[in-house]
C-alpha positions as CSV (number, residue, x, y, z in Angstrom):
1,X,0.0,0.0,0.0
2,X,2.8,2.6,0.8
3,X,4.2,2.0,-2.8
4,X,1.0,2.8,-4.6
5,X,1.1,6.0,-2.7
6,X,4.3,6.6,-3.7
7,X,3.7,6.0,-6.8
8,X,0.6,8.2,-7.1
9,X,2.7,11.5,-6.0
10,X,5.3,10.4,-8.5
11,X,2.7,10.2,-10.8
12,X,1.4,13.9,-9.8
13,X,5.3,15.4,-9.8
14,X,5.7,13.7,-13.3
15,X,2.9,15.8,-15.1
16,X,4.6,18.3,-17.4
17,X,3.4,21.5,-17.1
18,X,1.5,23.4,-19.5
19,X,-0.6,26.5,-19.8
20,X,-3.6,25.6,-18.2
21,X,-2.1,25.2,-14.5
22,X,-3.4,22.4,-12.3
23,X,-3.3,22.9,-8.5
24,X,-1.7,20.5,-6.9
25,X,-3.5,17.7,-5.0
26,X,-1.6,15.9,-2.3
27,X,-2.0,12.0,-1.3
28,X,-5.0,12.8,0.8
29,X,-6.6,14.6,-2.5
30,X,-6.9,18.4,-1.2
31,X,-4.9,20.5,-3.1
32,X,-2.0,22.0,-1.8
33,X,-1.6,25.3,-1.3
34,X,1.2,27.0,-3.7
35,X,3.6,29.3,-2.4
36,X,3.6,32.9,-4.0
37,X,6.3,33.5,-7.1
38,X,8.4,35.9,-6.0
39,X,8.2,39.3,-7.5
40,X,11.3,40.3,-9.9
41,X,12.3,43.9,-10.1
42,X,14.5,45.0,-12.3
43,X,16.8,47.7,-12.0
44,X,14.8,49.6,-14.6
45,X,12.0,49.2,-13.5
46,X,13.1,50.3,-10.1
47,X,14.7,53.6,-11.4
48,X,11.5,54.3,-13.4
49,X,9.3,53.9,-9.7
50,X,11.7,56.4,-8.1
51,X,11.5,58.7,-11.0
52,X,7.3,58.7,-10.9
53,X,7.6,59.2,-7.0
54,X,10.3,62.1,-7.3
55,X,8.0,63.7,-9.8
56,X,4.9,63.2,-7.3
57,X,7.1,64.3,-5.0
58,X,8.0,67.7,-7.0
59,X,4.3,68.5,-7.8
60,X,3.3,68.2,-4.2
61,X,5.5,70.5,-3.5
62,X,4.4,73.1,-6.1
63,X,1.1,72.5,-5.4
64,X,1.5,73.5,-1.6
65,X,3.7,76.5,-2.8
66,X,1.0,78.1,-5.3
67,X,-1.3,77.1,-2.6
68,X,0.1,78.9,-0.1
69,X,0.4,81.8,-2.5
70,X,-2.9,81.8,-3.0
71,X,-4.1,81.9,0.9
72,X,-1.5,84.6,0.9
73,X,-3.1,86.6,-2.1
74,X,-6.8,85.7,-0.3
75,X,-5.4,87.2,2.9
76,X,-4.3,90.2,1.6
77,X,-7.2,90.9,-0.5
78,X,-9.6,90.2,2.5
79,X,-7.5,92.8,4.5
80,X,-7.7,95.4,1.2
81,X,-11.4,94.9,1.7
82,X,-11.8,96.0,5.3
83,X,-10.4,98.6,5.0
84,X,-12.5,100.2,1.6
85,X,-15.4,99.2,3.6
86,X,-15.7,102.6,5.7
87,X,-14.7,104.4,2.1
88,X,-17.7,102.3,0.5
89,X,-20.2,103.1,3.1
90,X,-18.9,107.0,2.9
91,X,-19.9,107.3,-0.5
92,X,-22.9,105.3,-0.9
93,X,-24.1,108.2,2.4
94,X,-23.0,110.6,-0.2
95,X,-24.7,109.1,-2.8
96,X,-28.1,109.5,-1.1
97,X,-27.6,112.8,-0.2
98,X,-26.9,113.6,-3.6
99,X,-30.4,111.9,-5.0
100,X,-32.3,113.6,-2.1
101,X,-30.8,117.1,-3.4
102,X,-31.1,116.5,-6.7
103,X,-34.6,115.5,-6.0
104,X,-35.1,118.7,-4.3
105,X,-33.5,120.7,-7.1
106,X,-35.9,119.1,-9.1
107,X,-39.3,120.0,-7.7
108,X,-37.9,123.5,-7.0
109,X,-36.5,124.0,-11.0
110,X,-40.8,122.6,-11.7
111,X,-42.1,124.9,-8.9
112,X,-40.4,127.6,-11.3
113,X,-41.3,126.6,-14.5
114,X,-45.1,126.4,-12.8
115,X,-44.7,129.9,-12.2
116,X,-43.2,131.2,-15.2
117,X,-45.9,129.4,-17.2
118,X,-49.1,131.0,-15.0
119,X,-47.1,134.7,-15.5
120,X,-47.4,134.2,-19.4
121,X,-51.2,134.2,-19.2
């Protein structure tokens, strides 16, 4: 009996290989679990990986320059802002006066005109 199971993983190692992998079934016929391949890098390959990540590297960088530039900018503007507020509020005062006068100019110039029309009858 111990030579027929020899004989059977004999049999098993003996199969050639070909495209359509088998998994492996040991005496007890569960397969066997295969080990990983080992992933081959090559030197190339390697140089090209650092390459990508210095370039990530690079435009992280940038990116958190102009960004910071930016909130700068933003900061500056906000603070340009606050202080034409009082200037904005000055004029639009102004402004209103202005209508209200120029309203009042208005009914006084047709308060005139009123009366020169009722001294040409």
């Amino acid at each position: 009996m111990t030579e027929s199971l020899w004989q059977a993983e004999l049999a098993v190692e003996a199969q050639p290989e070909n495209s359509e992998a088998k998994p492996e079934v040991d005496v007890a016929g569960e397969e066997a679990v295969q080990e990983p391949r080992a992933l081959t890098v090559t030197a190339n390959d390697f140089a090209d990986l650092e390459e990508r990540v210095l370039r990530a590297v690079s435009l992280v960088k940038q990116e958190r320059q102009l960004r910071a530039a930016a909130e700068e900018r933003a900061v500056r503007a906000e603070a340009a802002l606050a202080e034409q507020l009082p200037r904005v509020d000055q004029l639009r005062t102004e402004l209103n006066a202005l209508r209200v006068e120029r309203d009042q100019v208005k009914t006084r110039v047709e308060r005139l005109l009123q009366q020169l029309d009722a001294l040409e009858l």
